[in-house]
C-alpha positions as CSV (number, residue, x, y, z in Angstrom):
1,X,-87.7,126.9,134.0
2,X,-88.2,124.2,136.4
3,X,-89.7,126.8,138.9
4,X,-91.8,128.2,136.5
5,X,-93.0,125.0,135.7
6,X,-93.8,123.8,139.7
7,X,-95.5,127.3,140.6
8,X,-97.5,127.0,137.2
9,X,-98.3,123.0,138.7
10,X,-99.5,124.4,142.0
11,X,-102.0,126.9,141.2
12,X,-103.5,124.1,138.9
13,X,-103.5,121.9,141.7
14,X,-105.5,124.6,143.6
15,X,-107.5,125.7,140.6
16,X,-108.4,121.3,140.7
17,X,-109.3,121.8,144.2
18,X,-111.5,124.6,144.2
19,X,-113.2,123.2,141.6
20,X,-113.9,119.7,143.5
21,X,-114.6,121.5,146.4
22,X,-117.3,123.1,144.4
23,X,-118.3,119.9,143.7
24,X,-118.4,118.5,146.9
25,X,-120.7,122.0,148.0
26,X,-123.4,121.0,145.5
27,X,-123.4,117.4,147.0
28,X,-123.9,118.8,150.1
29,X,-126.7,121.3,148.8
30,X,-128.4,118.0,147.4
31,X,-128.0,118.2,144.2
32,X,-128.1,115.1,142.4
33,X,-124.6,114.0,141.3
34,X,-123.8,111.4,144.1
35,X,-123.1,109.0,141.4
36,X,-120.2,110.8,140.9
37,X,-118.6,110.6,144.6
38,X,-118.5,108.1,147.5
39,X,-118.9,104.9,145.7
40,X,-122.2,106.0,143.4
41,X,-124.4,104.2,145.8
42,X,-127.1,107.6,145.9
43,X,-127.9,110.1,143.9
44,X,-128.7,112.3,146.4
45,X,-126.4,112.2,149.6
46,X,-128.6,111.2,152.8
47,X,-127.8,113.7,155.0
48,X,-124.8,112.5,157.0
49,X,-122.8,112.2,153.5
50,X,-123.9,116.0,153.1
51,X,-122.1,116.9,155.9
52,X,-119.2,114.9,155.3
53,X,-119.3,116.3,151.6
54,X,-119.4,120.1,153.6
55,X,-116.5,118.7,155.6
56,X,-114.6,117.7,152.3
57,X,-114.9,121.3,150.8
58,X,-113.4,122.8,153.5
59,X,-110.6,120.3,153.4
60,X,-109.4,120.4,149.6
61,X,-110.2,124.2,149.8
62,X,-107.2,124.3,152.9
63,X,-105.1,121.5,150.6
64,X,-105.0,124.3,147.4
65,X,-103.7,126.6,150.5
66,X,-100.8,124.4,151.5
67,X,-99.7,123.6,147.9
68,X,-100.2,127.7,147.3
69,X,-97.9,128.3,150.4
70,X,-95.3,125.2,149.7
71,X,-94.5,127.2,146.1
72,X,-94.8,130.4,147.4
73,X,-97.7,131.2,145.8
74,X,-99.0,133.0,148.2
75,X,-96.9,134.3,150.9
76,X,-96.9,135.6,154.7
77,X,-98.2,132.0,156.2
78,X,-94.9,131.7,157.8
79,X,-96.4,129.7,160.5
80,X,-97.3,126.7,158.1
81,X,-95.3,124.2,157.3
82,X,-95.7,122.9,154.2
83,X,-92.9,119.9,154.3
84,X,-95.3,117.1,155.3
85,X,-98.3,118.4,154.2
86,X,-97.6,117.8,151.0
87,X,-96.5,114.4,151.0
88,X,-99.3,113.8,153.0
89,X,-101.7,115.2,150.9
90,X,-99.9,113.5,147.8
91,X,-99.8,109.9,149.0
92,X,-104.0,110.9,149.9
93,X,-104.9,111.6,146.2
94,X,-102.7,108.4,145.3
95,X,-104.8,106.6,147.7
96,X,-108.6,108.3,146.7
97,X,-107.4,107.8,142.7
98,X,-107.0,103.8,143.8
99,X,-110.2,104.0,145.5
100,X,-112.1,105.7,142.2
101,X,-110.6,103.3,140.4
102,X,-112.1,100.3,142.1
103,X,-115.5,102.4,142.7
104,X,-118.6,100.1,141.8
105,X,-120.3,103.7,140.1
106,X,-119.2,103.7,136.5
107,X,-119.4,107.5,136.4
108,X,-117.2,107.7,139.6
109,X,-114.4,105.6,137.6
110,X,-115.0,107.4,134.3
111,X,-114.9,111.3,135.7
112,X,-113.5,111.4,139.3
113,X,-110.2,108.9,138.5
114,X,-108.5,110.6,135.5
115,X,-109.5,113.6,137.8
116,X,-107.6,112.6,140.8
117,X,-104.7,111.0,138.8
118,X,-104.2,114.2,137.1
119,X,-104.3,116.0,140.4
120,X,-101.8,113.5,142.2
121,X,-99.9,113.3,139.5
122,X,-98.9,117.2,140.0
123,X,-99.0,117.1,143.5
124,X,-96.2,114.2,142.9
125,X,-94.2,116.5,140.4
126,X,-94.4,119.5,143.0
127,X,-93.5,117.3,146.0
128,X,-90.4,116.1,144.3
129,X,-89.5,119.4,143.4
């Protein structure tokens, strides 16, 4: 059961990635939901917080990967490691869900804070398993 219930947890964490990754795509395309992400303080991202948004897809995109691989998920990465990646990534989103929390944009603290405590939260549960 408790398998079941950490491989079931990792491909939600993933699924939570993607979709923030999506998230941080459309920042980067200039859409305007920067009130959202990165303190509130534009609507649209300037350019150089496009690119960092770009950056940030790629990351949480490769941070679904290692919590796929770390519950074998998806198999035949033998040459990750997922030990410390995992912790690492954990005690991030524990971190970012302080930082949301004490973000000056109300709709930052309102939507990306239950998002990223939900998401640590199971990256917690998975870590421990």
């Amino acid at each position: 059961m408790s398998a079941d219930v950490v491989y079931i947890s990792s491909i939600v964490v993933a699924i939570m990635f993607v979709a923030i990754a999506v998230f941080q795509v459309l920042l980067s395309l200039g859409f305007p939901i920067g009130e959202f992400a990165m303190g509130g303080y534009h609507k649209v991202l300037p350019i150089r917080l496009r690119i960092v948004s770009a950056v940030n897809a790629l990351i949480l995109l490769f941070m679904g990967f290692v919590f796929l691989q770390h519950t074998n998920v998806l198999q035949g990465f033998i040459f990750l490691s997922t030990d410390i990646l995992v912790w690492v990534i954990t005690i991030f989103l524990c971190l970012n869900t302080i930082a949301n929390l004490l973000s000056r944009s109300r709709k930052e603290r309102l939507v990306m804070t239950p998002l990223s405590c939900i998401t640590f939260l199971l990256c917690l549960y998975i870590s421990l398993s």
